[in-house]
N, C-alpha and C positions, 0 to 999 in steps of 0.2 A: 563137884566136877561137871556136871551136868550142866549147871547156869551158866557158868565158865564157857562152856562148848557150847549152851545156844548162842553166849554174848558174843562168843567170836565169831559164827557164824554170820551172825548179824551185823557184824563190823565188816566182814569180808564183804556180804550182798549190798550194804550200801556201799563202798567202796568200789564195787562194781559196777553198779549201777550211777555213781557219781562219776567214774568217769567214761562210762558209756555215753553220759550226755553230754561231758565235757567234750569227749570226742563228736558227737557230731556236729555241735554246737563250732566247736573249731574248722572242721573239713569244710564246712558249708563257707565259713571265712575266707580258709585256705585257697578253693574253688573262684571266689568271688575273688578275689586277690590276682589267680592265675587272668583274670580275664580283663585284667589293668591293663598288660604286658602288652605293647605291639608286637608280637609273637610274627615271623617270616618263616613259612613254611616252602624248603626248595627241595625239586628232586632232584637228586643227584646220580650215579650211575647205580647204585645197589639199594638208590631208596629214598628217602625222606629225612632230612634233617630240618631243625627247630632250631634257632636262632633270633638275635635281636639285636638289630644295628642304629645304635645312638651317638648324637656330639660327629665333633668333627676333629681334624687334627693329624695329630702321630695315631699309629692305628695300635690298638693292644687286642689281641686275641687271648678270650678271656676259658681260660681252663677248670671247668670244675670241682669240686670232690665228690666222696657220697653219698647220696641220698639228696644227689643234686640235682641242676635240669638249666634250660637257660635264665630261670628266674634267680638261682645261686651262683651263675657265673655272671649275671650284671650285678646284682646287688654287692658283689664281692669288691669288683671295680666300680662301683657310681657316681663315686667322688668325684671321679676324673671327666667323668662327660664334657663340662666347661673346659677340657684342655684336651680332649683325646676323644676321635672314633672308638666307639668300644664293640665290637664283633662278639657277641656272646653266643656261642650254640651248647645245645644239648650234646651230652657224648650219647656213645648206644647203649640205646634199653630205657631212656632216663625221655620224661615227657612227651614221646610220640618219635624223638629220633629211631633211625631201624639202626639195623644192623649190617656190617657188612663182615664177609665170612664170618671169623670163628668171633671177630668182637679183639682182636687182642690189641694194644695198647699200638703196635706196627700199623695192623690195620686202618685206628682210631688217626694216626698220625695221616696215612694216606689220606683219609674221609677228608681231616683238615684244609689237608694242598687243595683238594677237589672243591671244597668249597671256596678257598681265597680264588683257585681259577675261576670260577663262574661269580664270582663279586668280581674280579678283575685287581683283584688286588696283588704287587708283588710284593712289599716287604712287610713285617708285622711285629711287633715287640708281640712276645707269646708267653704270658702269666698263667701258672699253675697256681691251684691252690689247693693244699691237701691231697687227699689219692690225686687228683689232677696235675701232681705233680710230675706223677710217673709218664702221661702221653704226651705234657707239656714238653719232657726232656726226649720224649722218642721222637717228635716234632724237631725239636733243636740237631738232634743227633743228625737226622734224615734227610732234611731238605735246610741245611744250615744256607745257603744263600738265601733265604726266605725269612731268615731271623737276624733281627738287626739286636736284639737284645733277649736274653731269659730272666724272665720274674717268677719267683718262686715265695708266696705267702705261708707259711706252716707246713711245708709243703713234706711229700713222702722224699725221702733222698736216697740216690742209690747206698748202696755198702759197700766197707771198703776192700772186702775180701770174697770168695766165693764161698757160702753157706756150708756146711757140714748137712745142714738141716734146716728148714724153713716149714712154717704154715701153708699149707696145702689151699688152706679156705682161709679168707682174712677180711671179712664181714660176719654182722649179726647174723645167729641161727636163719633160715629160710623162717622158722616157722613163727618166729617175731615179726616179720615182715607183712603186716596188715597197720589199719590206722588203729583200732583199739587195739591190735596185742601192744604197738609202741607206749598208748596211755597206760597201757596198765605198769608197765618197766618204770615207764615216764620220772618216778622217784627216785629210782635207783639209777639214772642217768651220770649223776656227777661221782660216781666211784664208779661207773662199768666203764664209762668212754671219757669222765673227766669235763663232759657237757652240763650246762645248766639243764635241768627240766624242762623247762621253757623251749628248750628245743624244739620237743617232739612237733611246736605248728608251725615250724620253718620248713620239715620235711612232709609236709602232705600237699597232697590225699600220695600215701607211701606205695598206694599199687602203681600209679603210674610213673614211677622209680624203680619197684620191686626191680625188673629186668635189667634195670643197667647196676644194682646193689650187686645184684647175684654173678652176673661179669664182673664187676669191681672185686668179690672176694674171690672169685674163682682165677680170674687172668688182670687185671689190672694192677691190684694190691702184691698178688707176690713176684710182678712180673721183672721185677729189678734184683730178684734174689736168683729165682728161678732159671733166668737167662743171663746169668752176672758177665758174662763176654760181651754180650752186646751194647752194652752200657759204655763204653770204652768213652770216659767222661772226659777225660785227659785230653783227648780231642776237639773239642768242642773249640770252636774258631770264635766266638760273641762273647761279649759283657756278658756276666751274669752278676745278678744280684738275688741274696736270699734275707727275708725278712720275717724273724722269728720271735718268739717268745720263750725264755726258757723256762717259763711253766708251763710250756703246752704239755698236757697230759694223754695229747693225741696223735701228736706228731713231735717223737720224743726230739730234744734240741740236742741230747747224748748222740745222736745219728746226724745232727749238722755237727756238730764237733768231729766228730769222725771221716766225716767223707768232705770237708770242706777242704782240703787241701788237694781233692781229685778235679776241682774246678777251678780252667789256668788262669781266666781275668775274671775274680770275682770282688765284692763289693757286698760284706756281711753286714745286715744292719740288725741287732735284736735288743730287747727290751726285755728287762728280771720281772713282769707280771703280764698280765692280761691275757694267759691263755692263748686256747687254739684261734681265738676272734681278734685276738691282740686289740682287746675293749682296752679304752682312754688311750688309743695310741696311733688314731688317725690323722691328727696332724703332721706328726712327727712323720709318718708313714708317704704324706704325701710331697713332703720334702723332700725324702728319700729318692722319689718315685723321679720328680722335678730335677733334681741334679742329674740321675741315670740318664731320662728320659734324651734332654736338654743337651745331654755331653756329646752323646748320639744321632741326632740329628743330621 
């Protein structure tokens, strides 16, 4: 028993140590990667947002998820650049954006107007993807003469009823939230959230995310259960289109089944594999995207 209990221990410490250097080895990447980005930094009335404006075209306002920033709201759209301005910002908390008051998905909405005013832009197709799906539709709901279309990629959906009961918190623990506690999870990725491992070096360096993860679970995520009156989807004046997978393990497609019949002119397009990234299915996607896009105009 003794052997047994040093070998494991031994297994544990390099293990740790393996992905201690894994992690900084990657950060240092991650870092080097951020400073690719032609990053626009504007201030706006309550603060600093981050953004990144490429191509040219119909304009798509690009919505992110969690553990994002403006590097996973272009990447998300980059296809499109040859056909389409892509407006990508940080929401708050998320790569150097601030905050305005409490951070809630209304507010996040407001930020948006504020920045299409000082670009000078009036109308925008406004793509969510994942939690970004939630400020992308507070957006639609809010300033609907401002939206000429809703894009919605894996996106969160409202529900079709008022909760009984909802998660309170709907992000990882706070105290996972550094870049090694993520590597050391890092394995257990594709059964906790249904992501490959590989993940964890799309989301770094994670501190400068932590604040807008920690709003995404506290007000962002349950923000469509939470306040289910104000969501009043049925309303919604624009095209929408939702583009899914129904393996997503992350953004269940049981909740586009459910709530898709509360959006009046929609345009469902999903795919039986490729997960929450809807991998091998960008062509297809960007067809999708071309007909919506194109009809609208």
């Amino acid at each position: 028993m003794k052997k047994v209990l040093i070998a494991i221990i031994l297994i544990l410490a390099a293990y740790l140590l393996i992905q201690g250097v894994r992690c900084h080895m990657d950060l240092r990447k991650a870092k080097e990667k951020l400073d690719y980005y032609n990053k626009i930094e504007l201030d706006l009335s309550y603060g600093k947002i981050g953004y990144l404006n490429a191509g040219e075209g119909e304009i798509i306002l690009s919505v992110h998820g969690i553990f994002g920033g403006y590097d996973q709201a272009y990447e998300n759209i980059k296809s499109r650049v040859g056909k389409n301005r892509i407006i990508a910002p940080s929401r708050f908390g998320y790569l150097g954006s601030d905050i305005k008051g409490k951070g809630t998905p209304k507010e996040q909405a407001e930020a948006f107007n504020e920045l299409l005013d000082s670009l000078e832009i009036d109308k925008v197709f406004v793509l969510g993807a994942s939690a970004g799906g939630t400020p992308a539709i507070r957006f639609a709901l809010d300033y609907p003469e401002r939206v000429k279309g809703l894009i919605l990629f894996c996106s969160a959906m409202p529900v079709n009823e008022e909760p009984d009961k909802y998660s309170e918190y709907q992000a990882p623990p706070q105290p996972l939230l550094s870049n090694y506690a993520m590597y050391l999870i890092s394995p257990l990725l594709p059964w906790v959230i249904g992501m490959p491992s590989s993940t964890v070096k799309d989301i770094m360096p994670v501190g400068a995310r932590k604040e807008g993860v920690i709003l995404d679970g506290k007000l962002t995520n349950p923000d469509m259960e939470r306040n289910f009156h104000d969501y009043p989807m049925e309303e919604l004046k624009m095209p929408t289109i939702i583009v899914h997978s129904e393996d997503d393990d992350v953004a269940s497609f049981r909740k586009v089944e459910a709530a898709k019949h509360r959006f009046p002119n929609l345009t469902l397009v999903t795919f039986p594999d490729g997960g929450h990234m809807m991998k091998g299915h960008g062509a297809e996607i960007d067809r999708a995207l071309d007909d919506f896009i194109n009809t609208l105009k």
